[in-house]
C-alpha positions as CSV (number, residue, x, y, z in Angstrom):
1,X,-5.0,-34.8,5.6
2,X,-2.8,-33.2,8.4
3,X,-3.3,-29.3,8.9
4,X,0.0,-27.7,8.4
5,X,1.2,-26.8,12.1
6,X,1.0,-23.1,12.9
7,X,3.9,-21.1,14.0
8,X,4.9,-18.7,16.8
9,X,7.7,-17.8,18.9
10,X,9.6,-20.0,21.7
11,X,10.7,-16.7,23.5
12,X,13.2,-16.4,25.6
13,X,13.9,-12.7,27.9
14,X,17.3,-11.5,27.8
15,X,16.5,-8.8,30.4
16,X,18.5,-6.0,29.3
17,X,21.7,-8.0,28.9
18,X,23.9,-6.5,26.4
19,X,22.1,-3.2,26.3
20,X,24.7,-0.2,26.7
21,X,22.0,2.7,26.9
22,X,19.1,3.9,29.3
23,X,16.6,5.4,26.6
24,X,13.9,7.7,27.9
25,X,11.3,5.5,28.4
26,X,13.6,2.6,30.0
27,X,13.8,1.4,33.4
28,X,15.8,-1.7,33.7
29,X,14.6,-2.9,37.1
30,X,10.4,-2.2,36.2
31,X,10.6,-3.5,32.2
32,X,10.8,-7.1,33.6
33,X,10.8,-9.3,36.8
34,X,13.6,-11.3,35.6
35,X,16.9,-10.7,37.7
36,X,19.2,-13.6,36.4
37,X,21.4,-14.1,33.7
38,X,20.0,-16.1,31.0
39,X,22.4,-19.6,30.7
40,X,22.8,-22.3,28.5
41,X,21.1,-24.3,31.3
42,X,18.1,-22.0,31.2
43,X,17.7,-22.0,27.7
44,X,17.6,-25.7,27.3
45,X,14.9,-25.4,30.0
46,X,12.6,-23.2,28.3
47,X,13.4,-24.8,25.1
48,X,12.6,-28.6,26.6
49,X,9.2,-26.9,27.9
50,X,8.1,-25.8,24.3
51,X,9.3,-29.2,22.8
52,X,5.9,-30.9,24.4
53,X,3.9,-27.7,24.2
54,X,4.8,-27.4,20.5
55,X,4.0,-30.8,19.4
56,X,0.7,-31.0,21.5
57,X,-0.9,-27.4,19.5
58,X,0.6,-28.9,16.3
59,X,2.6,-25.9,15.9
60,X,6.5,-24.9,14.8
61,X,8.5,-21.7,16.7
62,X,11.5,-19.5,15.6
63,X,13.7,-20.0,19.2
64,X,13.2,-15.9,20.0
65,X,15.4,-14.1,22.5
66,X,13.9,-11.1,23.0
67,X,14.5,-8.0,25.6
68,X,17.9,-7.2,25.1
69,X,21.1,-6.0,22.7
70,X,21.7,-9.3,22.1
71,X,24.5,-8.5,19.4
72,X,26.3,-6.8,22.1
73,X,26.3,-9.4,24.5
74,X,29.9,-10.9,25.6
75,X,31.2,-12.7,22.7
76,X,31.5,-15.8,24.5
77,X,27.7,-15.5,26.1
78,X,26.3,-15.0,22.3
79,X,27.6,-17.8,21.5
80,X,26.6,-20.0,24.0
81,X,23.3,-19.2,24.2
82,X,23.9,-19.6,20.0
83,X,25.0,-23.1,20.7
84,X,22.0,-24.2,22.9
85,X,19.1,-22.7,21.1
86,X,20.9,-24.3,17.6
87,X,21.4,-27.7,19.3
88,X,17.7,-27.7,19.6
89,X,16.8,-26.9,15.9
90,X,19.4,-29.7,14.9
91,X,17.2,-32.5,17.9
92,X,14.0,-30.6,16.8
93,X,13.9,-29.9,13.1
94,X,10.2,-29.7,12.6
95,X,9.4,-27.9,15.8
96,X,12.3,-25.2,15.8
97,X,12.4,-23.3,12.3
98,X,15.4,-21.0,13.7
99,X,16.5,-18.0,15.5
100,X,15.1,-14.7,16.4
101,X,17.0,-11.7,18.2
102,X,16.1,-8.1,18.7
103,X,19.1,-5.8,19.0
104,X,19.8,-2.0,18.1
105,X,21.2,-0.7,15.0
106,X,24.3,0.7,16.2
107,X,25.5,-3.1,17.1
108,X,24.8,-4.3,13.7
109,X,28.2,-5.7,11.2
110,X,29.3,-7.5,8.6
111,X,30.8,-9.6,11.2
112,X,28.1,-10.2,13.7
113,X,26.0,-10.9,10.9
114,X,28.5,-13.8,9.7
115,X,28.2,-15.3,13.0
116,X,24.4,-15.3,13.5
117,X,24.1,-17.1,9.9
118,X,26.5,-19.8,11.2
119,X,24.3,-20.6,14.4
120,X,20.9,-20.5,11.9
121,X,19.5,-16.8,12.8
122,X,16.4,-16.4,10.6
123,X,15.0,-13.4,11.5
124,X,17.0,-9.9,13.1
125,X,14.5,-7.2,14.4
126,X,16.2,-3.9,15.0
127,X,15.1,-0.9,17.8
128,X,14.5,2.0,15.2
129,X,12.1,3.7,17.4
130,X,12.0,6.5,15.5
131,X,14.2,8.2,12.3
132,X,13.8,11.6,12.8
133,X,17.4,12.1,14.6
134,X,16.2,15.1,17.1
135,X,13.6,12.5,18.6
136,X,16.5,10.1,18.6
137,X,18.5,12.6,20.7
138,X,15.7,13.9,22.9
139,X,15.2,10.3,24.2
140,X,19.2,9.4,24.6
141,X,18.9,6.5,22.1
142,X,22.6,6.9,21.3
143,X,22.4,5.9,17.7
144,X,21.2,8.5,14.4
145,X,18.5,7.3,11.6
146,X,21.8,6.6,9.4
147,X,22.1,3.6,11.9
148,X,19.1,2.0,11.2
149,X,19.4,2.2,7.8
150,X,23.1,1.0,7.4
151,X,22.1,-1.9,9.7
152,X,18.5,-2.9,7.6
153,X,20.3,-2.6,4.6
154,X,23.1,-4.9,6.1
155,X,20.5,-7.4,7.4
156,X,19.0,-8.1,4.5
157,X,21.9,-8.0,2.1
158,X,22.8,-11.0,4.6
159,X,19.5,-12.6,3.8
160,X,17.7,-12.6,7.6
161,X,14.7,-11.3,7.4
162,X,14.0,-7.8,9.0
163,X,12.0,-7.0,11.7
164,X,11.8,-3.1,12.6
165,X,10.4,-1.6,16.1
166,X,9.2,1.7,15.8
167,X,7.3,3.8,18.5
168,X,5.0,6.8,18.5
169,X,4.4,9.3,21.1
170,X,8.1,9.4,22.5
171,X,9.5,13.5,24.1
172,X,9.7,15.8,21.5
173,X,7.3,13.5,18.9
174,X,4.6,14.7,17.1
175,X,2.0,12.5,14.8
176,X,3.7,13.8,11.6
177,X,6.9,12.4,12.7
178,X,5.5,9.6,13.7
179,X,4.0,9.3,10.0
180,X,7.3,10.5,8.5
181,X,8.8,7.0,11.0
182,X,6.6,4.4,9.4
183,X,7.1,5.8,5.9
184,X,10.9,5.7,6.1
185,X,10.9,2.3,7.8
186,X,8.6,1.4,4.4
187,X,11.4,2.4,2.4
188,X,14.2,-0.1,4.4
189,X,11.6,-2.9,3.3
190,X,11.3,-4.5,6.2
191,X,9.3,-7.9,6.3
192,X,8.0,-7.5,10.1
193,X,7.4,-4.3,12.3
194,X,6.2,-3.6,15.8
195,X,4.6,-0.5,16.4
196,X,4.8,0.4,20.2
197,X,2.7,3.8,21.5
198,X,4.8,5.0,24.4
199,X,3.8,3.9,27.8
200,X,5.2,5.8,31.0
201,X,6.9,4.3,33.6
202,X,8.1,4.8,37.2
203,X,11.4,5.3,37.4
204,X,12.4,6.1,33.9
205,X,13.6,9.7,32.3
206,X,10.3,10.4,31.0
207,X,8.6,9.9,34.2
208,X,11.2,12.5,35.7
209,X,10.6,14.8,32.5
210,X,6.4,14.7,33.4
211,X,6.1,13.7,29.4
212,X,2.3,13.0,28.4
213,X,2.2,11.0,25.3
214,X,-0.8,11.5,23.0
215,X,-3.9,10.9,24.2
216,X,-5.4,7.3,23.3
217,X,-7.6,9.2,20.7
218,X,-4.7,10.4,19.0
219,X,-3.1,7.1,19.2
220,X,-5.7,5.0,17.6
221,X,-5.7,7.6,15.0
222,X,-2.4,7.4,14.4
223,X,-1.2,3.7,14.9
224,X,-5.1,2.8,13.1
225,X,-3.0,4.9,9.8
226,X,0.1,3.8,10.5
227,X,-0.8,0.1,10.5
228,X,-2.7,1.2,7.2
229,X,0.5,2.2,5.5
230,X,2.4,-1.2,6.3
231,X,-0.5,-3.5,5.1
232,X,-1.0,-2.1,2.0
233,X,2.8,-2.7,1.4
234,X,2.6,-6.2,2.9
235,X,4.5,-5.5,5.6
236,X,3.5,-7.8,8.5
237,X,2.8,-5.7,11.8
238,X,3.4,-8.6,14.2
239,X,2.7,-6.3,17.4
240,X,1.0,-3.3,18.6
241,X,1.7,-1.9,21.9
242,X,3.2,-3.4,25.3
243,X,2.0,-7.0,26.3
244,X,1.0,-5.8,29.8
245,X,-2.2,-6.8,31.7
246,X,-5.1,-4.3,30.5
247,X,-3.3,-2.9,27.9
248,X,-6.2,-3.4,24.6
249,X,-4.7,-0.3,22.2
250,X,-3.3,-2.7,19.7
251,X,-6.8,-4.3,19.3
252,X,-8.4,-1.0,19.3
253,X,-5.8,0.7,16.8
254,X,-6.6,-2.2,14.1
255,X,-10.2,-1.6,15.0
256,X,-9.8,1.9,14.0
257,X,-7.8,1.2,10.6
258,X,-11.4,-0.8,9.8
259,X,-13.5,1.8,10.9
260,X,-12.3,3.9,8.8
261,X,-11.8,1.7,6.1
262,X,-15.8,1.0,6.1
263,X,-16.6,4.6,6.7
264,X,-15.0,5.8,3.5
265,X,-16.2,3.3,1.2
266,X,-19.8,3.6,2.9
267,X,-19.9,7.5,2.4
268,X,-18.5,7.3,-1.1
269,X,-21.0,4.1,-2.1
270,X,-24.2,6.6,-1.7
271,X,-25.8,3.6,-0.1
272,X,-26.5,3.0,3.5
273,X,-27.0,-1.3,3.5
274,X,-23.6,-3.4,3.3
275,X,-22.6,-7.3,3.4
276,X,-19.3,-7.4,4.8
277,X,-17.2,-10.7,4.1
278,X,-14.4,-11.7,5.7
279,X,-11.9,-14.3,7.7
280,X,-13.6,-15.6,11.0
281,X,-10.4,-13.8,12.9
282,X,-11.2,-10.5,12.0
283,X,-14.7,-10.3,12.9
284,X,-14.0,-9.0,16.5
285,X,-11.8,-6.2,14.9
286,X,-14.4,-5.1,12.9
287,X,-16.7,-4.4,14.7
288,X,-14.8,-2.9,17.0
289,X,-13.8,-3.1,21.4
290,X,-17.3,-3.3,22.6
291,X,-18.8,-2.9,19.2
292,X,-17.7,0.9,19.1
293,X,-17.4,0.6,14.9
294,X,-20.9,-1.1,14.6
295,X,-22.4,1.7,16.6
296,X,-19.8,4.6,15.2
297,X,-21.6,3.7,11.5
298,X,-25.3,3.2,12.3
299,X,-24.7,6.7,13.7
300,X,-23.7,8.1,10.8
301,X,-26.9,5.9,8.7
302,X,-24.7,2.8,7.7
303,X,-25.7,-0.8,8.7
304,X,-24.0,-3.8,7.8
305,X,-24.0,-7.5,7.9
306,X,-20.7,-9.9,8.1
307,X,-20.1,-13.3,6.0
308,X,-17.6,-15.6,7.1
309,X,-15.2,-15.9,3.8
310,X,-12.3,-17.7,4.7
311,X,-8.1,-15.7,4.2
312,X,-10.2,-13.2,3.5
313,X,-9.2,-9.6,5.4
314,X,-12.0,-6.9,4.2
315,X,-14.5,-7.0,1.3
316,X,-17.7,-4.7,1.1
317,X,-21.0,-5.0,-1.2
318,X,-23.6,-2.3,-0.9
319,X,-26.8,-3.9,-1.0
320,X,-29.1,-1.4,-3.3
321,X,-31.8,-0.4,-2.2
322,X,-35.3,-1.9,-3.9
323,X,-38.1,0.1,-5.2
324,X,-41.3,0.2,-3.5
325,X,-43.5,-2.1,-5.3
326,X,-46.7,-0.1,-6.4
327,X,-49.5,0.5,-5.0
């Protein structure tokens, strides 16, 4: 029996095209190397490259353009690029599921939103960043919290389903706005979120401003709780922080919502032995970068074992302790 194929993402950069602002932490020329316009002719490109990719890891991709505003790209270049990657899904049907854009809320419509579910966008993931307004302004996003939530709303009355960005640690951001971010995003009922801690770089307005996000301590606390808060509402956090060489704080941040996961069952259990069962891909995380959790817990008394238990994300038994036999 054939394994159902896995899926992923046949991205494609739109570096910046389409985007009318320069946030805080932005820098146009630094964010990518890419320097041309994206074409039709480069699309079908990338897209003919995945075709042989995708079949040979038996997997299926949502056509994903990514790095840009793309709802505010020229009419006529939308709908090119619409045009090319929909050809595909028409040539490809079981390789190229449909279409995945990032954009910002302010470039969100009833009209827009017509168009994309003519051309078979699945999937619309919006810039929120943050929705307390002052962070908003602070970081010249030039768009209010009402914006994101007019646009989510929009996109999923129009049945795509809703990807939200969010980041933490932006100029004038504290954790408890951060917190107050994630749990209004929760409310739009989003199906997908990125969480991205704020990274510095050359070049940008937060460079020139000297701004220190929080410290990676503080970010694993707070993206480790923040990732909590979507999971237990099913909301799929498909990313955590930049995909830049060296950069781990996604891995460590899950790491930390299991820590602390196993650390308060363990202190409330009054036992100090555990079998931990769970899927194969989680073991890593678990235990932690380096085994930092394993060691964090033996620390405080706790040891544990893990089971392999297949689509299984975090179960714990204490193991009791036995009497001594008598003497």
């Amino acid at each position: 029996m054939t394994s159902p194929p896995l899926k992923t993402n046949a991205s494609i950069f739109i570096p910046h095209l389409g985007c009318p602002h320069e946030c805080s932490f932005c820098n146009k020329e630094s964010i990518t190397e890419a320097s041309k316009s994206v074409t039709s002719a480069s699309v079908e490109a990338i897209l003919e490259t995945h075709v042989k990719s995708l079949r040979r890891r038996n997997m299926n991709a949502e056509i994903a353009f990514f790095g840009g505003t793309f709802t505010a790209l020229a009419d006529e270049h939308r709908e090119e690029l619409l045009q090319t990657a929909n050809r595909f899904i028409r040539l490809y049907p079981d390789l190229f599921t449909g279409i995945r854009c990032s954009t910002r809320p302010d470039y969100i419509n009833a009209e827009i939103l017509s168009e994309l579910k003519r051309f078979n966008v699945t999937s619309i993931e919006i810039g929120a960043q943050s929705m307390d307004d002052e962070v908003l302004l602070a970081n010249t996003r030039g768009h209010t919290t009402d914006d994101v939530r007019n646009a989510a709303r929009l996109v999923k009355s129009h049945g795509f389903e809703l990807g939200l960005q969010m980041m933490t640690g932006l100029y004038c951001d504290t954790p408890e706005k951060s917190l107050y971010t994630c749990d209004e995003l929760i409310k739009l009922n989003p199906d997908t979120v990125r969480i991205y801690p704020t990274v510095v770089f050359a070049g940008t307005k937060l460079a020139e401003l000297a701004h220190i996000p929080f410290s990676e301590e503080e970010t694993l606390e707070l993206v480790g709780e923040i990732y909590s808060r979507f999971v237990s509402r099913n909301i799929r956090v498909i990313r955590i922080g930049l995909n830049y060489s060296g950069n781990v704080i996604g891995e460590k941040s899950i790491s930390r919502y299991y820590y602390n996961r196993m650390r308060e069952f363990m202190q409330k259990s009054g036992e100090t032995r555990f079998r931990v069962f769970t899927d194969k891909r989680n073991i890593s995380k678990i235990n932690g970068h380096k085994c930092e959790n394993k060691l964090k817990l033996e620390k405080l008394g706790f040891t544990y074992k893990i089971k392999e238990k297949q689509g299984i994300d975090l179960e714990i038994f204490a193991i009791e302790r036995k009497p001594l036999a008598p003497l």
